[in-house]
C-alpha positions in Angstrom: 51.7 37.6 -15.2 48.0 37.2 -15.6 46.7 34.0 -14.9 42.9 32.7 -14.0 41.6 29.7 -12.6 38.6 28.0 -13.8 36.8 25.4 -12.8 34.0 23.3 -14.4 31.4 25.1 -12.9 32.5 28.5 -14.1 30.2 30.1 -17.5 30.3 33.3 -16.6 33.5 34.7 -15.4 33.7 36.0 -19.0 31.6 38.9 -17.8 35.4 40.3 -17.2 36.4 40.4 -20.8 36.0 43.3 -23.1 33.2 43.4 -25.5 35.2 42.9 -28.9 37.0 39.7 -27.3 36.0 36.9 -30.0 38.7 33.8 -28.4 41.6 34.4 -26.3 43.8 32.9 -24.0 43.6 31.7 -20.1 45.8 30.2 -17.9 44.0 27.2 -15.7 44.6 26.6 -12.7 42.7 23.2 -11.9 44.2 22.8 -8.1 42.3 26.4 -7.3 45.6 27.8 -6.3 47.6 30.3 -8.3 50.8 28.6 -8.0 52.1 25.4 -9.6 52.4 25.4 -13.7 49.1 26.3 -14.9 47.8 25.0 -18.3 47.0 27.5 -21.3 43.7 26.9 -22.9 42.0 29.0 -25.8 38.5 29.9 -25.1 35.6 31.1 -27.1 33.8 34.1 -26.1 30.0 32.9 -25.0 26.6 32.9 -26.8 24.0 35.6 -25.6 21.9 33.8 -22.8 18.6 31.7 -23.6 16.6 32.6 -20.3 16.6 35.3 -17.6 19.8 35.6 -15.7 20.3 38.3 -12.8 24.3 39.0 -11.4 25.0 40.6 -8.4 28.5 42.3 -8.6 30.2 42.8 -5.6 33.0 45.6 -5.4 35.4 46.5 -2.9 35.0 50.3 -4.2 34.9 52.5 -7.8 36.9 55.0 -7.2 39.8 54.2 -9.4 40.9 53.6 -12.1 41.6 50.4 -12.2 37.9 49.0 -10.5 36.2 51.4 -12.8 37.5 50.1 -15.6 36.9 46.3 -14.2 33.3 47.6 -13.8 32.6 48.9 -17.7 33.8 45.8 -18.8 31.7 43.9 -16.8 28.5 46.3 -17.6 29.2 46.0 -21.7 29.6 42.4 -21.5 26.5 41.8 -19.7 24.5 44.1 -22.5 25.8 42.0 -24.7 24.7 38.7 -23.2 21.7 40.2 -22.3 21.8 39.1 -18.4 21.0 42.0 -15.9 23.9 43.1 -13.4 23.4 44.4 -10.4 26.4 46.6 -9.0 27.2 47.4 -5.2 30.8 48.5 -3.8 31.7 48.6 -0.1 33.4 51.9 0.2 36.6 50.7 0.7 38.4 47.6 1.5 37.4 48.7 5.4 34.4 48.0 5.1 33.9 44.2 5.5 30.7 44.5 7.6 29.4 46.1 4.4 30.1 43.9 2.4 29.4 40.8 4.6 25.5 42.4 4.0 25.8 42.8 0.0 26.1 39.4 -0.5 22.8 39.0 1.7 21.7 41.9 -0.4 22.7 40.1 -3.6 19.7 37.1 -2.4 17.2 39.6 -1.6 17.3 41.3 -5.0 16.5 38.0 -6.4 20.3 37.6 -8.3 20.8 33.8 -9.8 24.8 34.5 -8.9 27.5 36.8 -6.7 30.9 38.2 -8.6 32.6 38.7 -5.5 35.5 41.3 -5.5 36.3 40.6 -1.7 37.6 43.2 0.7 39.0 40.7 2.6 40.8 37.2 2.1 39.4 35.5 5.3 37.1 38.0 6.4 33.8 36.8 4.2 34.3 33.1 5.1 31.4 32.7 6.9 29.0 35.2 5.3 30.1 33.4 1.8 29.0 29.6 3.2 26.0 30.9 4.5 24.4 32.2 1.1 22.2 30.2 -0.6 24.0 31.4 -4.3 27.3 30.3 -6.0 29.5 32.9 -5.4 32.9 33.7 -7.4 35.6 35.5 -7.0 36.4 38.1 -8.7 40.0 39.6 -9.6 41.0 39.6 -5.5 41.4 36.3 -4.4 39.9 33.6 -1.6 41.2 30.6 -0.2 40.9 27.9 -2.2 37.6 25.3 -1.9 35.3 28.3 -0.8 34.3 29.6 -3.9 32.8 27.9 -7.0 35.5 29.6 -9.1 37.5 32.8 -9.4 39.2 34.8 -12.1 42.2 37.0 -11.4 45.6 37.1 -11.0 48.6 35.2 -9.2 49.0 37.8 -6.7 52.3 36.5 -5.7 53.9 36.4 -9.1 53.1 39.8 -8.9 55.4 41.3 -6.6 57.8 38.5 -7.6 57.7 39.5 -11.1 58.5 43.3 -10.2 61.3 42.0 -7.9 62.9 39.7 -10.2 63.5 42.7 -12.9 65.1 45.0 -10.5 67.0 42.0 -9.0 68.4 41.5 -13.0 69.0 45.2 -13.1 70.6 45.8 -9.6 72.3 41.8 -9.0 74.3 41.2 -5.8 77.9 42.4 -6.1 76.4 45.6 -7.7 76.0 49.3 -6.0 73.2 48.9 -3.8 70.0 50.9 -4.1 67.0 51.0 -1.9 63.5 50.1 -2.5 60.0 51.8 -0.7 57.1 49.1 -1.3 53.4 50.4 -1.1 51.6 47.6 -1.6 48.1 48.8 -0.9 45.9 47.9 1.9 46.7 46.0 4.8 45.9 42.4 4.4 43.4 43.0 1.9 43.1 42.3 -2.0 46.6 40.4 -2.8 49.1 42.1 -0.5 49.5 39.5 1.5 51.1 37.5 -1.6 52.7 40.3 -3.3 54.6 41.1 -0.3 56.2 37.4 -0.2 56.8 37.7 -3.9 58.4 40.5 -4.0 60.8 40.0 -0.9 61.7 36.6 -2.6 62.7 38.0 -5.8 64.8 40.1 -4.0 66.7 37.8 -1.7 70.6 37.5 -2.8 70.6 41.2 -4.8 71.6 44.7 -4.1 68.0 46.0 -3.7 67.6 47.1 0.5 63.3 47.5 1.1 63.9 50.3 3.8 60.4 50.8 4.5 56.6 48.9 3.3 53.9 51.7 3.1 50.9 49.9 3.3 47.2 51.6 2.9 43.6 52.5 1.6 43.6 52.7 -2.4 42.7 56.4 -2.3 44.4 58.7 -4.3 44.7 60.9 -1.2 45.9 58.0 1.4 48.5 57.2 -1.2 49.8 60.2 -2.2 50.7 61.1 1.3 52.0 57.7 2.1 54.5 58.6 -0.7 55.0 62.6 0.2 56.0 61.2 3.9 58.5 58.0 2.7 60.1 60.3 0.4 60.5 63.1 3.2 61.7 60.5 5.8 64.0 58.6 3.0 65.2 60.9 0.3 67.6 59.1 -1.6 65.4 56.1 -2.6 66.0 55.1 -5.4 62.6 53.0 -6.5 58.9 53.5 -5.5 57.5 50.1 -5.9 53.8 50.3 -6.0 50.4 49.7 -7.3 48.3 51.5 -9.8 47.1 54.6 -6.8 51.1 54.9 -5.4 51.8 54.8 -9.3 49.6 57.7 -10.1 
């Protein structure tokens, strides 16, 4: 399940979408938290701006898939509002001390705005108060009130969504099979939602999580995270993970 929240303040979160989008569909969130019944609104894709605009984008890395693709549509939308976009990623989701300094960075370069992808969900609290610029989030989330806005997912609907179809497929009273989770990082982007989610979904079914694998998204961390659950546990029957474990 996708979802975003908006809030009034929020013009340019649409930096996310891809270049052909001409309306399309969002889920609000008006409390700021992904949770609760959000409200489905049909929005209009934005005019080219009127004045000089500067964006700082803040990244926890590009080396994946999944950030590099977040990345092109952000660089093709701003062409085509015609607002420069300044890019920086952190190196990993390590390297809060990093990105603690980006967002300074993001005030030196002379940016009217920070798109935060955040290594951390508590981690930047201070460094994000501190900064004279409206800061959003972007795709991984922050607690709620510290942000102007943020666009991404409902992290916990995640892992509950991938729990409740193997619950459907595997309910209690069935054969039992066994699960290996890798979630990603510790702590960091959603985990610490997806995690819940997913172990809720489960609850009352014949799916056993032996073992949660958590770790960088590198293809190398992850593929040996998987090479060592499957040679400690080798009659799993699922590997649950993100897009890295996936690939």
């Amino acid at each position: 399940m996708r979802s975003v929240y908006l809030s009034p303040l929020l013009l340019i979160w649409l930096l996310m979408l891809p270049r052909a989008a001409l309306a399309f569909t969002v889920d609000l969130w008006p409390g700021g938290e992904f949770s609760g019944q959000p409200v489905r609104q049909q929005w209009q894709e934005p005019a080219a701006a009127t004045k000089p605009l500067t964006l700082c984008a803040l990244y926890p890395h590009l080396r994946d898939a999944y950030w590099l693709s977040v990345n092109q549509g952000m660089v093709d939308e701003a062409k085509r509002l015609g607002v420069k976009l300044q890019i920086h990623e952190a190196g990993g989701y390590g390297a809060l001390a990093e990105q603690r300094q980006q967002l300074q960075r993001c005030v030196q370069e002379g940016s009217d705005a920070t798109l935060l992808g955040a290594v951390s969900y508590q981690g930047l609290r201070e460094a994000i108060k501190v900064t004279p610029l409206p800061v959003f989030g972007l795709v991984n989330d922050l607690p709620n009130g510290l942000v102007q806005a943020k666009v991404g997912v409902s992290w916990y609907q995640m892992g509950w969504q991938i729990g409740h179809w193997l619950a459907q497929r595997h309910p209690a009273g069935s054969k039992p099979v066994s699960v290996a989770l890798f979630p990603g990082p510790q702590a960091s982007g959603g985990n610490n939602f997806v995690e819940p989610g997913f172990a809720d979904a489960i609850k009352g079914s014949a799916i056993k999580l032996v073992t949660t694998e958590r770790g960088d998204n590198s293809r190398e961390i992850q593929r040996t995270l998987v090479q060592q659950t499957l040679a400690r546990y080798p009659d799993l029957d699922y590997l649950v993970g993100g897009a890295i474990a996936a690939e």
